[in-house]
N, C-alpha and C positions, 0 to 999 in steps of 0.2 A: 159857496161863499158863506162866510160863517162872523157874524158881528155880535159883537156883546153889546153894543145898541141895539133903541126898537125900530130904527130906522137905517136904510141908504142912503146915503144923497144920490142923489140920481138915479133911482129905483123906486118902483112902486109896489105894496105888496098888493095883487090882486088876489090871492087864494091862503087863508090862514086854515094849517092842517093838526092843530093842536101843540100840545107838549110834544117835543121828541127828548128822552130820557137816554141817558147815556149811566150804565151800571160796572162799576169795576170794582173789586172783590182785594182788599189785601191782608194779610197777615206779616205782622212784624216782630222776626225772628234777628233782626239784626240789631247788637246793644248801640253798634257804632252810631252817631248824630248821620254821620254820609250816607250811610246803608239803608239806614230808614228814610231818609231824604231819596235817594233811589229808588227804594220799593212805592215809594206816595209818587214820584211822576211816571214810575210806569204806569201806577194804578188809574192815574190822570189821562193820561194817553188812552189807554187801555177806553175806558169812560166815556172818551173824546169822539174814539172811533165808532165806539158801540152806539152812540149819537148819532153820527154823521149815516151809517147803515140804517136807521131804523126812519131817519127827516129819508134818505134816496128812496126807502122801499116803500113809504107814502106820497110818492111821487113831486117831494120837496126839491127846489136848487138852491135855498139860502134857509141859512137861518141867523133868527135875528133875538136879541136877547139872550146870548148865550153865558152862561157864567155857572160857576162850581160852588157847592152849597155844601 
């Protein structure tokens, strides 16, 4: 579960395991407005996921406060 609040309703957090950092890498080779629009949400995704692996492999189920800087 993944929230860009600091909170659930209906959840409690009982264990806070720090920052978990999600890193994606782009390079923008494309002149087009769409192409570059393209390459920033895979890089988002990309980001998203490298998040979500790194809250699982500290033994995270939710995070809370999520948002792209």
């Amino acid at each position: 579960m993944v929230a860009t609040t600091r909170e659930i309703a209906g959840y409690k957090i009982v264990h806070s395991f720090g920052v978990a950092e999600g890193l994606g890498v782009s390079v923008y080779t494309a002149t087009l407005p769409g192409g570059q629009r393209g390459i920033l949400l895979d890089t988002m995704r990309e980001a998203f996921l490298d998040m979500l692996a790194k809250a699982a492999a500290q033994g995270a189920n939710a995070i809370v406060g999520q948002r792209y800087t």
